[in-house]
N, C-alpha and C positions, 0 to 999 in steps of 0.2 A: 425675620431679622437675620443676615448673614453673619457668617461668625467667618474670622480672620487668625490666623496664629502666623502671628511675626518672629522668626528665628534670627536671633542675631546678639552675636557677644558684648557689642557693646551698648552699655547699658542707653547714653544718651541716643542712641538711632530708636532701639525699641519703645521708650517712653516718646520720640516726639511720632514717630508713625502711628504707636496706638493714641495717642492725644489727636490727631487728625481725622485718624479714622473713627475714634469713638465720635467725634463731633458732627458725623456726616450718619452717624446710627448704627452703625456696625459694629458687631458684638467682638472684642478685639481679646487672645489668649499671646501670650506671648513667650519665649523660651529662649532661655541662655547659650546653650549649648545643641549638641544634637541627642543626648541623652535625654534632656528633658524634652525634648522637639521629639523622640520616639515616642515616648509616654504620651503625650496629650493627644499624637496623633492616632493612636491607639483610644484613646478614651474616650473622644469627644468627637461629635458629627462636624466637620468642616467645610467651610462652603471656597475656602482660597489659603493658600500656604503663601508667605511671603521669607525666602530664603535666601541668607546670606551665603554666599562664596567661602568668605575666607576667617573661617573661624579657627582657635586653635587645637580643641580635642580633635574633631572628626571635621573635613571642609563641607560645604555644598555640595559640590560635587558627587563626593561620595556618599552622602548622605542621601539625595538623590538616588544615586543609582542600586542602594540597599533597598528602597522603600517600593523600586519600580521593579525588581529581582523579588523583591516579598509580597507584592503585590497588597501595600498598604496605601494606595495611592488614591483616595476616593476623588478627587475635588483637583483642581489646576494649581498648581504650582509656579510663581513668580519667580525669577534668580534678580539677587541684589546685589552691586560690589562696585567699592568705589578703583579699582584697579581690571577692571574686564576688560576682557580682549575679544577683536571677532572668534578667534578659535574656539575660547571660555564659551561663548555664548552659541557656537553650534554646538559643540559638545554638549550644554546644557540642554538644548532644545533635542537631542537625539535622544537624550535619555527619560524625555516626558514634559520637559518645561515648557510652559506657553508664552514666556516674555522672560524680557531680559530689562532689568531697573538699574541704569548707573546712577551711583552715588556723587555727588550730594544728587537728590531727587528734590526735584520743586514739588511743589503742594498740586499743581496744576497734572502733571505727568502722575503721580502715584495715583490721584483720583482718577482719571483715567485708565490706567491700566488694571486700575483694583475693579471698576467697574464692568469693565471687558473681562477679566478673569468671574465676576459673579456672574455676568451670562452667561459665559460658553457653561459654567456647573450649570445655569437653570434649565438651558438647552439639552445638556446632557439627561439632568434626571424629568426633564419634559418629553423628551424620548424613548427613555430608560421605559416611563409609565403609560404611554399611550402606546405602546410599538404592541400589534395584537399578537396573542399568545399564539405559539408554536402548534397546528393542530395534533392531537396524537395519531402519531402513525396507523394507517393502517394494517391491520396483518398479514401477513404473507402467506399464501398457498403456499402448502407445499407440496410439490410436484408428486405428482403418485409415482411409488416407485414402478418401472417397468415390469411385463411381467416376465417371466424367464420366456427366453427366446424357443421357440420350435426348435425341434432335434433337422438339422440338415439330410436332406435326402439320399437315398443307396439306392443302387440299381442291379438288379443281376443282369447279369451275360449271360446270354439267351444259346442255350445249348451247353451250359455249364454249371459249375456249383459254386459258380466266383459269383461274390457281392462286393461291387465297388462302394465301399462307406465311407459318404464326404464327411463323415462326425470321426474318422480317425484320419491322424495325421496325414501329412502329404508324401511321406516316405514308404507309410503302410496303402495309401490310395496307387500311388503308382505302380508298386508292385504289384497290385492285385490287378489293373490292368493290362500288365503284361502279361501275365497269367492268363488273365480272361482272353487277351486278342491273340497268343499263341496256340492255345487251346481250342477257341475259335477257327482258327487261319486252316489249325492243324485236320480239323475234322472238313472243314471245306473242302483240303487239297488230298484227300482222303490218308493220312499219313504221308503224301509223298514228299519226302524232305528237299527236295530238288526244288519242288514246288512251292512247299512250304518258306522255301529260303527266299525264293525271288520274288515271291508274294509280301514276303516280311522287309526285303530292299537291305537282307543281310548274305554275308558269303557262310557258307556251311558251317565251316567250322563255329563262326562267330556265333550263331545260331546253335549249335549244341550246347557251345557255352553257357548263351543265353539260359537253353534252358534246364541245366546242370547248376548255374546260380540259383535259379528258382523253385529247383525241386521240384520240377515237374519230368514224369516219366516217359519216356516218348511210347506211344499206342503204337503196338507192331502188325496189328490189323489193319490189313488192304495195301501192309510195306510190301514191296518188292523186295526179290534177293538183294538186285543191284542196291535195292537204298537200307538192308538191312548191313551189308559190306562196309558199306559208306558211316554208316554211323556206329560201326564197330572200328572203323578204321579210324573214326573222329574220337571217339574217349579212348 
């Protein structure tokens, strides 16, 4: 048996819509106000609201829009008013309602729309109960953490005591390369700095510099006079 709660302040609309609708077997609740329309709707399983507009505590309207903000709204909700306007009745339908009922209402139209309002609930809680349950997630791997990364490789400079290590920075790698290819270059061109300079694709001086920046000592074995001059004459 569906149950009905008619809201509406005056008294002769609520006694002849519940007199109809009990006639037709519908279990019919009815409320003066929107006070006593929060209570019942709270209290009692509803299968259709039939709401007045324009009451004088609280309207339809807003009555409405508290119930659909509190999420008290189980069941389809009618709007009823004998002064409605297309606006009213979008309004009301934004905010949850399924129909809209002008007042006077023929016997013919309420039964109608009270019917269509108890399907769309059956339909709802026919779905609500057959919709198959949500499977439980499965769980998630979780990724192995990686494992620490290998140490990057070093290399010596073959004929030296230099280790280029790609595991220190790029300011400490370059330097030691310089080091390494000077030192290198220098044992090549047996100390000759003349040699050692054009070999290196620097001018002398720039070349002492070099390697006065670097702190490396220039090897005086196998220099000449002329290139030991030259690099007295450069610092």
């Amino acid at each position: 048996m569906s149950t009905i709660l008619i809201v509406d302040d005056e008294v002769g609309i609520r006694e002849l819509l519940a007199d109809i609708l009990s006639d037709e077997g519908y279990t019919v609740f009815a409320a003066e106000n929107a006070e006593s329309a929060r209570l019942q709707i709270q209290q009692k399983e509803l299968d259709l609201i039939l709401l007045d507009i324009w009451m004088p505590d609280t309207d339809g309207i807003t009555l409405l829009k508290e119930l659909a903000s509190r999420r008290m709204l189980k069941c389809p909700v009618i709007m009823m008013s004998g002064h409605g306007t297309i606006e009213t009745a979008v309004e009301a339908t934004k905010f949850g309602a399924l129909a809209f009922l002008e007042k006077p209402i023929t016997m013919q139209k309420l039964l109608e729309t009270v019917q269509h309002g108890i399907e769309v609930k059956n339909r709802i809680a026919a779905f609500a109960t057959s919709r198959p349950s949500e499977p439980e997630p499965e769980p998630v791997e979780q990724p192995e953490k990686p494992e620490a990364s290998a140490a990057l490789p070093s290399y010596r400079i073959e004929g030296t005591d230099i280790v280029v290590d790609f595991n220190q920075t790029l300011r400490e790698v370059r330097e030691a390369v310089e080091k390494g290819y000077l030192l290198a270059v220098m044992q090549h061109e047996d100390c000759q700095m003349t040699r050692v300079a054009k070999h290196a694709g620097l001018e002398r001086t720039h070349l002492y510099r070099k390697l006065k920046s670097l702190n490396l000592e220039i090897p005086r074995h196998g220099a000449s006079p002329e290139e030991n001059d030259d690099e007295t004459a450069a610092n």
